[in-house]
C-alpha positions as CSV (number, residue, x, y, z in Angstrom):
1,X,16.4,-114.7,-26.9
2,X,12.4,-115.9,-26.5
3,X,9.6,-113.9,-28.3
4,X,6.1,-114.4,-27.2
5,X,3.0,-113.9,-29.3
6,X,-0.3,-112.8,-28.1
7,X,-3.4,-111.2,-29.2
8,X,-4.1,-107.3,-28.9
9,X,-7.1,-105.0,-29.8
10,X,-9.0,-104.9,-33.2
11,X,-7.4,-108.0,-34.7
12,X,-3.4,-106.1,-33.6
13,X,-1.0,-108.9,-32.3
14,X,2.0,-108.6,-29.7
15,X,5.2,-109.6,-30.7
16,X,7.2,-109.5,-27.0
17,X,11.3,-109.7,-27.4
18,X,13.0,-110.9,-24.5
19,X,16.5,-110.3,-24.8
20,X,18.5,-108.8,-26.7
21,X,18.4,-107.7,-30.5
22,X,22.1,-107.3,-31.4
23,X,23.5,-110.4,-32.9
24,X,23.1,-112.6,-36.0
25,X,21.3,-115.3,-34.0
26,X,19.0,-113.1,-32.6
27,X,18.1,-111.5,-35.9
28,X,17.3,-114.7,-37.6
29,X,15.3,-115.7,-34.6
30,X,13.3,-112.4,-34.5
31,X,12.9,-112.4,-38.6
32,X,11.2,-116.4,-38.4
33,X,8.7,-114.9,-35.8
34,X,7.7,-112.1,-37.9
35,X,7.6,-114.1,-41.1
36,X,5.5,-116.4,-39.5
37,X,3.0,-113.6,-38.5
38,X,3.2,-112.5,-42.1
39,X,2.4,-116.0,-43.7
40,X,-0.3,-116.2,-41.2
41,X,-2.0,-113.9,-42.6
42,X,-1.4,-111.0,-39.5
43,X,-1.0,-107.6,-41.0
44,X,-0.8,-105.4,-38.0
45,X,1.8,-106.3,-35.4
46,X,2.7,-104.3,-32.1
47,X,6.4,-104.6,-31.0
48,X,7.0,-105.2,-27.4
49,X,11.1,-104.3,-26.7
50,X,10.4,-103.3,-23.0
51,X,12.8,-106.4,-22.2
52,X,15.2,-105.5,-25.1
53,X,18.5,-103.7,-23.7
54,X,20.5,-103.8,-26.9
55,X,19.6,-103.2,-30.4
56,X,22.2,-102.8,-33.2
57,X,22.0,-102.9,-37.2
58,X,20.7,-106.5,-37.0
59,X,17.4,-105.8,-35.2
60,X,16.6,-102.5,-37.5
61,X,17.3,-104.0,-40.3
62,X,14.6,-106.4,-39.9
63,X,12.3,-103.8,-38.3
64,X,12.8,-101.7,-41.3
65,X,12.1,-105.0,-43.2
66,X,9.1,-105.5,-42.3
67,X,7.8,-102.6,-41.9
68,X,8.1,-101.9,-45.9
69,X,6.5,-105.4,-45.9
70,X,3.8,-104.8,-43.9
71,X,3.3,-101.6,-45.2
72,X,3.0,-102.9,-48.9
73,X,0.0,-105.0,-47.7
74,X,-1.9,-102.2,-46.0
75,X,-0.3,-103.5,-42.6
76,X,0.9,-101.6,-39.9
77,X,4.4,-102.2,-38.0
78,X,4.0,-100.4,-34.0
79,X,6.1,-100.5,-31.3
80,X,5.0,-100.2,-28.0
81,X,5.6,-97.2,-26.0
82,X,7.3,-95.5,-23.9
83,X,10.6,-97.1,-25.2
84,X,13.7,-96.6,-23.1
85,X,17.5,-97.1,-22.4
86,X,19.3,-98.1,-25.1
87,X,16.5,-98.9,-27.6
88,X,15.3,-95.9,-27.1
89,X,18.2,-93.7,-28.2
90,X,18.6,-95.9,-31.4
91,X,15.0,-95.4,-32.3
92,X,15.5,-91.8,-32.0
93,X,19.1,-91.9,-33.8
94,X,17.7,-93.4,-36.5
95,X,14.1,-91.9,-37.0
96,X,12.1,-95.2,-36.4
97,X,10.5,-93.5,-33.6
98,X,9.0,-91.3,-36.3
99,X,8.0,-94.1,-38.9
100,X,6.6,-96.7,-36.6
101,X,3.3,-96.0,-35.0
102,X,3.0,-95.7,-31.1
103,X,1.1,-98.4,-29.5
104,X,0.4,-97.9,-25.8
């Protein structure tokens, strides 16, 4: 799994997953990117899973994560949209479709 970061709109920047969001590995690999946004002092950060095909309990749980931790600073956790496949359904199985904010 790679994840690229890149700068967005009003100070917003893109966190792009490519590959796959269903394993330990990837988890911890996806949690070092976003705690290093965090510590970096970024407080709004877009998620970019258009080249995610799986997601399981390890991806949410970090989503979920940090987007109590963001939240807590005044921050902001999006996910870009329209979603699909896959990651879509388990974005809509479990609500997050509802609690993150749409970034298009």
């Amino acid at each position: 799994m790679d994840i690229e970061v890149s700068d967005a709109a009003h100070g917003k920047v893109i966190l792009k997953v490519k590959g796959n969001l269903d394993s330990y590995r990837a988890s911890i690999v996806f949690k070092e990117a976003l705690d290093d946004l965090y510590r970096s002092g970024k407080r709004d950060v877009v998620l970019d899973l258009d080249d995610v095909e799986k997601i399981n309990s390890f991806g949410t749980g970090k989503i979920l994560m940090f987007y109590r931790r963001f939240k807590k600073d005044d921050g902001e956790l999006y996910v870009k949209v329209p979603l699909h496949g896959r990651v879509k359904e388990v974005f809509e199985e479990l609500k997050l479709d509802k609690l993150l904010k749409d970034y298009s």
